[in-house]
N, CA, C and O atoms as a Tinker XYZ file with bonds, in Angstrom:
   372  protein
     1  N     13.572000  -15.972000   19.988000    73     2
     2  CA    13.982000  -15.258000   18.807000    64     1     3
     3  C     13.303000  -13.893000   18.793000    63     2     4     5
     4  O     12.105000  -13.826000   19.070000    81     3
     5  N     14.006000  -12.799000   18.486000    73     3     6
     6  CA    13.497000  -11.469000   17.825000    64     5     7
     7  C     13.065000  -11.555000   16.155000    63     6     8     9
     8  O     13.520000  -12.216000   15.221000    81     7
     9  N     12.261000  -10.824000   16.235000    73     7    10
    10  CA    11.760000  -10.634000   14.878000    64     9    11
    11  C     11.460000   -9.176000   14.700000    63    10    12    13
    12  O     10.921000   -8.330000   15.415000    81    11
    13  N     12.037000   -9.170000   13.409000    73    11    14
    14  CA    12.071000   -7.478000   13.129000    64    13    15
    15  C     11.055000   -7.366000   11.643000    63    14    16    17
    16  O     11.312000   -7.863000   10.547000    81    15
    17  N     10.101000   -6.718000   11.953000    73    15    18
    18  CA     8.913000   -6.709000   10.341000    64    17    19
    19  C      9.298000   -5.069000   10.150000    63    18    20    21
    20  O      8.967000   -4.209000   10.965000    81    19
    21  N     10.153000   -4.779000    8.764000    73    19    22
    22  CA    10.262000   -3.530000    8.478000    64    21    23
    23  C     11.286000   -2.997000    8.904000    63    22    24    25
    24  O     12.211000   -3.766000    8.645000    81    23
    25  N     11.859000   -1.619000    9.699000    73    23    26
    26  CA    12.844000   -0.829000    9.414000    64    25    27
    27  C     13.791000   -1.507000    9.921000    63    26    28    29
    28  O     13.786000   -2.172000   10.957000    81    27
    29  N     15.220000   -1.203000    8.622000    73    27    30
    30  CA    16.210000   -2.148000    8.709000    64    29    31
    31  C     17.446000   -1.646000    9.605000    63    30    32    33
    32  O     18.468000   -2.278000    9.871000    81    31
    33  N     16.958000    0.134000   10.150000    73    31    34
    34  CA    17.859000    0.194000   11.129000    64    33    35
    35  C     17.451000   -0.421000   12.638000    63    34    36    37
    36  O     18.253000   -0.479000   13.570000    81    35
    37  N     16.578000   -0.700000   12.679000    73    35    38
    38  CA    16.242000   -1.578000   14.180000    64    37    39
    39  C     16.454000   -3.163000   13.937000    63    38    40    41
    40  O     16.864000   -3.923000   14.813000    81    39
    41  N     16.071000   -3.603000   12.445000    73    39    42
    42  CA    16.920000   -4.767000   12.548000    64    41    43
    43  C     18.394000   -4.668000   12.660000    63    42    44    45
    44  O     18.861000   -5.457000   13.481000    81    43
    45  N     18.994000   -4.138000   12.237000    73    43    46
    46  CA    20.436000   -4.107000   12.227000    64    45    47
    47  C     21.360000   -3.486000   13.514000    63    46    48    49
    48  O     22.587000   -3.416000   13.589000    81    47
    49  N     20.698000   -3.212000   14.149000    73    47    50
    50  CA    20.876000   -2.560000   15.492000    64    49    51
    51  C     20.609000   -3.892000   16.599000    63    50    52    53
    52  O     21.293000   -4.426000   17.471000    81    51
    53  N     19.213000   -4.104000   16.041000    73    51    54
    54  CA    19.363000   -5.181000   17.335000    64    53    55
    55  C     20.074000   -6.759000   16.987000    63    54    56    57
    56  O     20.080000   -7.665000   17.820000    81    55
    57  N     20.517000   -6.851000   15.938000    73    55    58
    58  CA    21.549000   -7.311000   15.502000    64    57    59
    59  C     22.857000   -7.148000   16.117000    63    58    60    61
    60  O     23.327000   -7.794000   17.053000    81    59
    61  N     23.320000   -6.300000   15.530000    73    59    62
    62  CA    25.058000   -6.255000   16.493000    64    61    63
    63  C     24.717000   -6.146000   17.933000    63    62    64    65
    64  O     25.484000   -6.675000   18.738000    81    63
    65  N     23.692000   -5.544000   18.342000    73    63    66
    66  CA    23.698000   -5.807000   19.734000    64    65    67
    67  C     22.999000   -7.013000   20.139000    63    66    68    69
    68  O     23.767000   -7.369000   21.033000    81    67
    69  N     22.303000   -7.684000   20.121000    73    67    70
    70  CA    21.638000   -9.062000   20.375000    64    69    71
    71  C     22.316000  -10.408000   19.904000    63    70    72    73
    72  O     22.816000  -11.336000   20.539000    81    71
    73  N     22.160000  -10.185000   18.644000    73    71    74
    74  CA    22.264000  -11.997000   17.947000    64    73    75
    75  C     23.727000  -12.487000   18.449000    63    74    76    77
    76  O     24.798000  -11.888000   18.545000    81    75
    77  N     23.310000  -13.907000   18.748000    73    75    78
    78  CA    24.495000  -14.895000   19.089000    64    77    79
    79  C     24.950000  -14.697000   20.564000    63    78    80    81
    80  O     25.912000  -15.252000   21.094000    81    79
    81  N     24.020000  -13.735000   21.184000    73    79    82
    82  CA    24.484000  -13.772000   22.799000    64    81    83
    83  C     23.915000  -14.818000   23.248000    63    82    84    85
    84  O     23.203000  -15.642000   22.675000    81    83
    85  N     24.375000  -14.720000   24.631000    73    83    86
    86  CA    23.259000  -15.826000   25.723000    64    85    87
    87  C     22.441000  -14.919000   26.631000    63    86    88    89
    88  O     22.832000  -13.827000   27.045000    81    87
    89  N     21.535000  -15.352000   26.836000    73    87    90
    90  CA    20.717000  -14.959000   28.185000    64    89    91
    91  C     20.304000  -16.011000   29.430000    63    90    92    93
    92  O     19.147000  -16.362000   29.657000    81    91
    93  N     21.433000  -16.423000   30.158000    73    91    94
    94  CA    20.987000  -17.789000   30.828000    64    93    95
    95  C     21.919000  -19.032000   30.060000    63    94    96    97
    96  O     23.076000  -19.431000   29.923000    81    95
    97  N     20.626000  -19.295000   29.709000    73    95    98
    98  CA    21.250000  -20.695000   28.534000    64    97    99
    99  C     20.840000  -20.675000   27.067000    63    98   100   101
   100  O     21.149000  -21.345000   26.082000    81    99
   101  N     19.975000  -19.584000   27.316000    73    99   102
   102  CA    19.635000  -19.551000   26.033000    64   101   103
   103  C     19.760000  -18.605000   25.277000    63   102   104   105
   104  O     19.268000  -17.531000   25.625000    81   103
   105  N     20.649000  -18.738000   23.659000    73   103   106
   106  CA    20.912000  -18.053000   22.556000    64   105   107
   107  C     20.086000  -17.212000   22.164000    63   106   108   109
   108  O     18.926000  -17.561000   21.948000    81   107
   109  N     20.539000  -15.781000   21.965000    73   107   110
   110  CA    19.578000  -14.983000   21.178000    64   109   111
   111  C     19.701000  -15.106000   19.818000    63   110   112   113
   112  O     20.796000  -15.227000   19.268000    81   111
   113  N     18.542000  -15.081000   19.177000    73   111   114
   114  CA    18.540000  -14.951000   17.545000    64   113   115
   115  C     17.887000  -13.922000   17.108000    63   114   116   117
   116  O     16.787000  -13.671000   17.600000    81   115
   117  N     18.187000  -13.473000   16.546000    73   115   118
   118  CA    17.499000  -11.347000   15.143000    64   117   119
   119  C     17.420000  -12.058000   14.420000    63   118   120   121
   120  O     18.319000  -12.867000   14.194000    81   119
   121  N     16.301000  -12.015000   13.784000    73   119   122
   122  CA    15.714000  -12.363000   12.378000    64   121   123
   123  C     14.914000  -11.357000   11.760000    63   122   124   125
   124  O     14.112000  -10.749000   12.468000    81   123
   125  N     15.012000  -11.082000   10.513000    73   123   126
   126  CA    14.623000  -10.137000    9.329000    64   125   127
   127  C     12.925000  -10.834000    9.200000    63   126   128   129
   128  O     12.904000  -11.895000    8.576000    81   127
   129  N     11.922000  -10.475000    9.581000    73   127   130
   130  CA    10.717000  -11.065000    8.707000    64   129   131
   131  C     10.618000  -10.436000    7.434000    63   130   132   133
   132  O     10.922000   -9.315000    7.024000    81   131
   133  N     10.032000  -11.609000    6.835000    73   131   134
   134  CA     9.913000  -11.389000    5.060000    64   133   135
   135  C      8.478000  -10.991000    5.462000    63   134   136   137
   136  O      8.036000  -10.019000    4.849000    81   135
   137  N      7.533000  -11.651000    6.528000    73   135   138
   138  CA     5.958000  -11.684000    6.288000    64   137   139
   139  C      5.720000  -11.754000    7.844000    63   138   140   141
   140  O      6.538000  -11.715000    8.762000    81   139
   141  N      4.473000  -11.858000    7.857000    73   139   142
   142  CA     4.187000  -11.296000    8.973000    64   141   143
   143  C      3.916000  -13.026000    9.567000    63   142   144   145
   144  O      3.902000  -13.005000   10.798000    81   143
   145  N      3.771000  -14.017000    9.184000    73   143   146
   146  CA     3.520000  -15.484000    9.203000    64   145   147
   147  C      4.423000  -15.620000    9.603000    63   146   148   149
   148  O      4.135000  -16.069000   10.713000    81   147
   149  N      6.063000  -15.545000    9.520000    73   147   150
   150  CA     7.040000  -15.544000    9.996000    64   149   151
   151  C      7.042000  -15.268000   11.824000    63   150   152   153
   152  O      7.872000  -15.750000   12.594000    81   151
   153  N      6.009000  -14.472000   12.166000    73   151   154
   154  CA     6.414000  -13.962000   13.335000    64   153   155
   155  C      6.371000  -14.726000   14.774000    63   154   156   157
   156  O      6.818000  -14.510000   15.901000    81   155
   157  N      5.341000  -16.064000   13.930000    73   155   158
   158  CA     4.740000  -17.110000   14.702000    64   157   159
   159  C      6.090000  -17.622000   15.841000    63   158   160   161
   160  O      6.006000  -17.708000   17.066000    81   159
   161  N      7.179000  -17.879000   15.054000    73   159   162
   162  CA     8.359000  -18.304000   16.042000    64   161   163
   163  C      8.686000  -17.828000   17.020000    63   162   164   165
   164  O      8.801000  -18.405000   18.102000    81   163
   165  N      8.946000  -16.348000   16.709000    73   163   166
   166  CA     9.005000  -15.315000   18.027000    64   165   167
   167  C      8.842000  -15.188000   19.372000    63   166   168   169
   168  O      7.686000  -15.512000   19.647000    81   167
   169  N      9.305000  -14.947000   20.099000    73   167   170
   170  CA     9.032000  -14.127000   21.252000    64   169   171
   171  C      8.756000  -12.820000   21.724000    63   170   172   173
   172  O      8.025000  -12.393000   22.617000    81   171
   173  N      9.823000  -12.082000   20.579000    73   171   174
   174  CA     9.467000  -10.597000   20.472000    64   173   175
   175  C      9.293000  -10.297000   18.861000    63   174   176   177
   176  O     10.015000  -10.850000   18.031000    81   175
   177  N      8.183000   -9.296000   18.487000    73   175   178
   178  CA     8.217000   -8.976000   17.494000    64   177   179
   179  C      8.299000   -7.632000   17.523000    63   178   180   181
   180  O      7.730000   -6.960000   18.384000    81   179
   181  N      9.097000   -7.084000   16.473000    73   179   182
   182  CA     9.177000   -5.311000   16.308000    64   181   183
   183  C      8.622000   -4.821000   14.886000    63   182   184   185
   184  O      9.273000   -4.699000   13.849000    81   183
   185  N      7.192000   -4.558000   15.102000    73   183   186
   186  CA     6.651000   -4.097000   13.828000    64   185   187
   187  C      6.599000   -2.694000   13.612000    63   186   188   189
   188  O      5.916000   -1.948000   14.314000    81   187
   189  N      7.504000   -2.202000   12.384000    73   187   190
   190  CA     7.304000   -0.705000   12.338000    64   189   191
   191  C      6.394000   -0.376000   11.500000    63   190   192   193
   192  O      5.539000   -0.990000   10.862000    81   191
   193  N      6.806000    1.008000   11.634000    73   191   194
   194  CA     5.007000    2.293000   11.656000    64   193   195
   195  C      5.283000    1.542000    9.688000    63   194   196   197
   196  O      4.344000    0.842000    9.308000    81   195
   197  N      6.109000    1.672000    8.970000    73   195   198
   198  CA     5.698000    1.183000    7.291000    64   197   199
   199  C      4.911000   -0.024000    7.597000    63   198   200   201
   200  O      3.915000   -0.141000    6.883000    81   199
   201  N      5.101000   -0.985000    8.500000    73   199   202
   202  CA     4.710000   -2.444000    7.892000    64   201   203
   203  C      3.240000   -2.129000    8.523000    63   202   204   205
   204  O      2.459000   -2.576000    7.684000    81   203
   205  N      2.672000   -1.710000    9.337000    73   203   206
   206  CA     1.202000   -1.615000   10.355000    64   205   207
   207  C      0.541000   -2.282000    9.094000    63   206   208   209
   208  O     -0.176000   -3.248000    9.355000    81   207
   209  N      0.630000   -2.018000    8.097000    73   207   210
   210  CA    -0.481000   -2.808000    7.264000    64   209   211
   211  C     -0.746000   -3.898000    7.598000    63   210   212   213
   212  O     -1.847000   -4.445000    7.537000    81   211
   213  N      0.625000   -4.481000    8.134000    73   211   214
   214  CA     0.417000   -6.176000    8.469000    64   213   215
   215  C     -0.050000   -6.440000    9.319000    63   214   216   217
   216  O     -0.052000   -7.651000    9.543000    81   215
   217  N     -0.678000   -5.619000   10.247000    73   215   218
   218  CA    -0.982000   -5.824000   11.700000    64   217   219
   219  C     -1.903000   -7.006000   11.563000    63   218   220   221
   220  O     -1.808000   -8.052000   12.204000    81   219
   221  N     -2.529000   -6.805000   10.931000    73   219   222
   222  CA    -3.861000   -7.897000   10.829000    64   221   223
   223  C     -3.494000   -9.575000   11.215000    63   222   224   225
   224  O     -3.899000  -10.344000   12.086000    81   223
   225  N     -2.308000   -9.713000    9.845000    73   223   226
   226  CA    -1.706000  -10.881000    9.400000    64   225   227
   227  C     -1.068000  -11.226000   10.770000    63   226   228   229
   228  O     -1.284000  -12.356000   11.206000    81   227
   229  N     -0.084000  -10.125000   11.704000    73   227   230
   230  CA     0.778000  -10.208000   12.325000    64   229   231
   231  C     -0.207000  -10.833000   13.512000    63   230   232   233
   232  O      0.242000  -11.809000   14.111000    81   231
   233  N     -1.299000  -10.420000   13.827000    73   231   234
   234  CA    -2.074000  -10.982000   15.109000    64   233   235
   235  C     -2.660000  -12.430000   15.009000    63   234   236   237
   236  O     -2.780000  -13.210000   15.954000    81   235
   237  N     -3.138000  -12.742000   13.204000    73   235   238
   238  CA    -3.131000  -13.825000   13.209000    64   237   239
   239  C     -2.412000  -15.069000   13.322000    63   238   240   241
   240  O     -2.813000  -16.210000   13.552000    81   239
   241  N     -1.103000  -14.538000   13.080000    73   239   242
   242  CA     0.153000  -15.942000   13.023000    64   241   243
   243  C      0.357000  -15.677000   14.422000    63   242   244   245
   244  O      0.934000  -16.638000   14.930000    81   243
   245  N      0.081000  -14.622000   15.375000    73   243   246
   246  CA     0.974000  -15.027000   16.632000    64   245   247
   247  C     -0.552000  -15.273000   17.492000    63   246   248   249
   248  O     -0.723000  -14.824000   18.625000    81   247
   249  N     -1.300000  -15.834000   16.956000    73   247   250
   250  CA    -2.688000  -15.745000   17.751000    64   249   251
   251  C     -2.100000  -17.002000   18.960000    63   250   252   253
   252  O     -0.950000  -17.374000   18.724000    81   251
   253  N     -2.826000  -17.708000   20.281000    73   251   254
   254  CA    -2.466000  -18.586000   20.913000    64   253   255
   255  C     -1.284000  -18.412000   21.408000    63   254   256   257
   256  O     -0.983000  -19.177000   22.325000    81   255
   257  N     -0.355000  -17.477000   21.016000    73   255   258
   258  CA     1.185000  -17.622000   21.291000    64   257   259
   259  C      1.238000  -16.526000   22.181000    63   258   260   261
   260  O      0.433000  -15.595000   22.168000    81   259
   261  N      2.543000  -16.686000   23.236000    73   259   262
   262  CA     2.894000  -15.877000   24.186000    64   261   263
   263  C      3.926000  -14.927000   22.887000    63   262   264   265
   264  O      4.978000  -15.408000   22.468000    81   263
   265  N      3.355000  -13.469000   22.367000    73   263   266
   266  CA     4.470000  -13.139000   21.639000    64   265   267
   267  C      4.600000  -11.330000   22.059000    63   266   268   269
   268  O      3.677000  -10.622000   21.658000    81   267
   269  N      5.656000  -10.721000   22.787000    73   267   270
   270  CA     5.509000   -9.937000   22.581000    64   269   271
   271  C      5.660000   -8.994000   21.769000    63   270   272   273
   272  O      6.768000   -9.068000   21.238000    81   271
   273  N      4.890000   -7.895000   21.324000    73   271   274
   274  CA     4.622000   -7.139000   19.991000    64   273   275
   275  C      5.006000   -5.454000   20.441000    63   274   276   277
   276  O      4.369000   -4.807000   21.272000    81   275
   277  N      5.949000   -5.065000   19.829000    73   275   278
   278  CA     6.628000   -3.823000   19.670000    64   277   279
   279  C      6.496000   -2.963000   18.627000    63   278   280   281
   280  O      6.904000   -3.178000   17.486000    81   279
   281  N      5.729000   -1.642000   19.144000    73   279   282
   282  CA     5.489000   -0.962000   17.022000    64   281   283
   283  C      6.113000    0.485000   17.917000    63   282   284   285
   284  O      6.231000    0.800000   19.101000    81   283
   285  N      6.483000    1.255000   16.267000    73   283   286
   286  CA     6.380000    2.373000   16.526000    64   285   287
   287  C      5.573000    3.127000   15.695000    63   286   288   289
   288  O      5.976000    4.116000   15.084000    81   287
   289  N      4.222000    2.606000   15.644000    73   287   290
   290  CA     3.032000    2.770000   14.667000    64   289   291
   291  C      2.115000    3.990000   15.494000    63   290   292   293
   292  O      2.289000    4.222000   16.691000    81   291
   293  N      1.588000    4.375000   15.044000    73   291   294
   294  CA     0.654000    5.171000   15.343000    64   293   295
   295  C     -0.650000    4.773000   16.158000    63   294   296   297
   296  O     -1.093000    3.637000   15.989000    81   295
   297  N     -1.307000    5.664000   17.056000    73   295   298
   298  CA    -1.788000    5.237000   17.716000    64   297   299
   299  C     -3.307000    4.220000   17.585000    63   298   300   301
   300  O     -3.960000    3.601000   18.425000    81   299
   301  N     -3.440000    4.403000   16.239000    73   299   302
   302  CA    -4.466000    3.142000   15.959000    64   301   303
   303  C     -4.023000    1.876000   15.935000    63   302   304   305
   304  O     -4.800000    0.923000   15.988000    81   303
   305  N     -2.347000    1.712000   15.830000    73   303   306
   306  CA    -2.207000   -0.065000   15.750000    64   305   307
   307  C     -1.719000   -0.132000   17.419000    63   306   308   309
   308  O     -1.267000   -1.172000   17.898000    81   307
   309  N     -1.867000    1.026000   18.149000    73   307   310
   310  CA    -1.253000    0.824000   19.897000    64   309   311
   311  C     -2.790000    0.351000   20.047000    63   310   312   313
   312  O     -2.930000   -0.833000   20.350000    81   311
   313  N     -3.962000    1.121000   19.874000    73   311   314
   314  CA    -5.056000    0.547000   20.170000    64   313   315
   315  C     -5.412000   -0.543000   19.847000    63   314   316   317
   316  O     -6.069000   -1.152000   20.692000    81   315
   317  N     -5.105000   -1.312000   18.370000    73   315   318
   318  CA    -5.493000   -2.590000   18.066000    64   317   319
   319  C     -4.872000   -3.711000   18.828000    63   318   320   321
   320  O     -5.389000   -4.807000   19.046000    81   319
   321  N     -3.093000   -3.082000   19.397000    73   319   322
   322  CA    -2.730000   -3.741000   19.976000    64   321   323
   323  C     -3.367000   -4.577000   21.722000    63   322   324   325
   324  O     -3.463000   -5.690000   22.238000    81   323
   325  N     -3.651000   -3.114000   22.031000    73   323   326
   326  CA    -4.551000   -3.194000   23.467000    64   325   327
   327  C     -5.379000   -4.023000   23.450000    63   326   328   329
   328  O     -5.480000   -4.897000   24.311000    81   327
   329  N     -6.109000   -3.899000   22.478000    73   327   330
   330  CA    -7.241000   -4.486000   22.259000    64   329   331
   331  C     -7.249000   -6.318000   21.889000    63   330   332   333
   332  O     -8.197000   -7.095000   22.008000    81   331
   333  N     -5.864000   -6.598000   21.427000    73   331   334
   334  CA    -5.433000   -7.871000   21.677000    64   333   335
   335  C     -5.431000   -8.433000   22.778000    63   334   336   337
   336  O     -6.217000   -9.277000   23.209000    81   335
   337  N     -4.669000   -8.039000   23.185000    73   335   338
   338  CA    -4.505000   -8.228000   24.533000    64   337   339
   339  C     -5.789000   -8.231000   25.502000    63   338   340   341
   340  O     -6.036000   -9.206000   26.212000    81   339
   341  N     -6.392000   -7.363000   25.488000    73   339   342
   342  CA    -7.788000   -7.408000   26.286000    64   341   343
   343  C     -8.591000   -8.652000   25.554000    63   342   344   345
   344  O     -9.463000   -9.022000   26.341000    81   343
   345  N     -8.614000   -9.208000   24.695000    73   343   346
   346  CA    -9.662000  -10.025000   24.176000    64   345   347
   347  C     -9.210000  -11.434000   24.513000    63   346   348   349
   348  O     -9.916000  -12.433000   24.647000    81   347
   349  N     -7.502000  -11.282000   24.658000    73   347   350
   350  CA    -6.287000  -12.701000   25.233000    64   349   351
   351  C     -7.073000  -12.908000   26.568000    63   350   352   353
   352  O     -7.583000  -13.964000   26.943000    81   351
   353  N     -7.075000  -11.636000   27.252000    73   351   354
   354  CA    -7.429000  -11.894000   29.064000    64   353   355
   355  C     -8.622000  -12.069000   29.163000    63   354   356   357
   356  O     -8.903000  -12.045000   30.361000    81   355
   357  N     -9.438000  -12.225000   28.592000    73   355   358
   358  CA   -10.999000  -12.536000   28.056000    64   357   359
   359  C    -11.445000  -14.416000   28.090000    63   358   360   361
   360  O    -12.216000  -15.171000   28.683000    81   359
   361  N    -10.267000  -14.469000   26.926000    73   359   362
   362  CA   -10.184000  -15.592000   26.633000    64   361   363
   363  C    -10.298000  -16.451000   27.274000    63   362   364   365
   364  O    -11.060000  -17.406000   27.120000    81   363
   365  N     -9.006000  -16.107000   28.716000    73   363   366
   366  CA    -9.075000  -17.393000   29.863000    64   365   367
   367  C     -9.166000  -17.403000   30.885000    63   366   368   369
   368  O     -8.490000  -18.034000   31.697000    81   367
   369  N    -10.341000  -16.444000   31.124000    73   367   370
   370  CA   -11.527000  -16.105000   32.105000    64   369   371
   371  C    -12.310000  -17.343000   31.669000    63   370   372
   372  O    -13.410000  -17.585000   32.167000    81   371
């Protein structure tokens, strides 16, 4: 599943172009997040530069999870992002 936190032209975009295809065997789904807890399902998440507030929330629900995370936030939530990630490859060392 895609998950879109915030601007509703990238949800709605990757909407008509994504939802209800196949890839393989498996169905794509676009989903609108209400919250950033939501994102846990995901595979991809697209958090825009309004929602970054959620970043916090957003790292906690997808903590343990293979999720990839897409912003067009500014470069302090690209760094927080990095910095996920570096602490993931940490982890299972």
């Amino acid at each position: 599943m895609i998950g879109v936190l915030g601007n509703d032209d990238v949800y709605n975009t990757l909407k008509n172009w994504y939802d209800g295809k196949s890839k393989g065997t498996q169905k794509i789904a676009v989903k609108k997040l209400t919250s950033a807890a939501d994102a846990s399902a995901c595979a991809l998440v697209y958090l825009s530069r309004n929602k970054s507030r959620d970043f916090e929330d957003l790292k906690t629900a997808i903590s343990g999870k293979h999720v990839l995370t897409i912003t067009d936030a500014t470069t302090w939530a690209l760094r927080q992002l990095c910095e996920l990630q570096r602490s993931r490859r940490q982890a299972q060392v």
